[in-house]
C-alpha positions in Angstrom: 0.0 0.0 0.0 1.1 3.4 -1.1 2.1 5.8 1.8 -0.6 8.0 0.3 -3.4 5.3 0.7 -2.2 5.0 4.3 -2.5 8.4 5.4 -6.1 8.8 3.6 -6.8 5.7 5.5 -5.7 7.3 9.1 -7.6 10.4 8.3 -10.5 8.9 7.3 -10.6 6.6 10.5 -9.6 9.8 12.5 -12.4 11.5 11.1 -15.0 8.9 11.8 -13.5 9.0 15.9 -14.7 12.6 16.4 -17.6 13.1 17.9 -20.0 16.1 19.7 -21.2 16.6 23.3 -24.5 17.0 24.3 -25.6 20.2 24.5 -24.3 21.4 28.3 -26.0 22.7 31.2 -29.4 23.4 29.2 -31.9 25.2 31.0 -35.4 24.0 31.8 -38.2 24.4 29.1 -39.2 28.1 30.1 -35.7 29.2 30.7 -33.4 31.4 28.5 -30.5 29.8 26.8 -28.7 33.0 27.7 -28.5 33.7 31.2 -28.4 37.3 30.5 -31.3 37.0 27.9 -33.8 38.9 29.9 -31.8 41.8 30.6 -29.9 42.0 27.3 -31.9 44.4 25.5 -33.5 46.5 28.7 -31.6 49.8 26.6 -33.2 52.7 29.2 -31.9 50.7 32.4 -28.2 50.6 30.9 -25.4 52.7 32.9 -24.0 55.4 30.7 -26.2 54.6 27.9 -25.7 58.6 26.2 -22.0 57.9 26.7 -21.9 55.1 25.5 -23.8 55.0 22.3 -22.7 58.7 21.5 -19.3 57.3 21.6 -20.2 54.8 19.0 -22.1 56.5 16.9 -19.2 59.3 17.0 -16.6 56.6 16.3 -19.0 55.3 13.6 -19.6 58.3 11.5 -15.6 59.4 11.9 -15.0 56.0 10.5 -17.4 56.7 7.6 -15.7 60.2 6.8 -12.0 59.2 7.6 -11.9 56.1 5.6 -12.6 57.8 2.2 -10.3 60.7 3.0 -7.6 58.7 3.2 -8.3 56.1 0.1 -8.3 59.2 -2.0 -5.5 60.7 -0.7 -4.1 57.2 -1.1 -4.6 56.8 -4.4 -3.7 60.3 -5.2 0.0 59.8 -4.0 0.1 56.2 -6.0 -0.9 58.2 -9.2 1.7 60.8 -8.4 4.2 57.9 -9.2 
């Protein structure tokens, strides 16, 4: 047997010995699967929400002007040669 043949032989069997977990700690039939889940969403009851999403949008939007800035001015110095 080829060394090829062997090694797709030892994969193969390799492959075939894997195998998954049940799913662990699952919750009852009314519970979340998140443990967070209830409170994940509660947006008016989060700490520093204004900070917080005005730092993101701010990052955002600077992203969004900064970006094609500096891809023109990129491609401006590449044409420049």
């Amino acid at each position: 047997m080829s060394g090829a043949a062997k090694v797709a032989r030892t994969a193969s069997r390799a492959v075939r010995s894997f195998t998954s977990s049940s799913k662990a700690a699952s919750g009852g039939h009314h519970e979340p699967d998140y443990v967070h889940a209830p409170s994940m969403y509660n947006l008016p009851a989060m700490k520093n929400r204004k900070l917080k999403f005005g730092l993101s949008v701010g990052g955002v939007v600077a992203l969004g002007i900064a970006l094609p800035v500096i891809a023109c001015q990129w491609q401006q110095i590449r044409a420049r040669g």
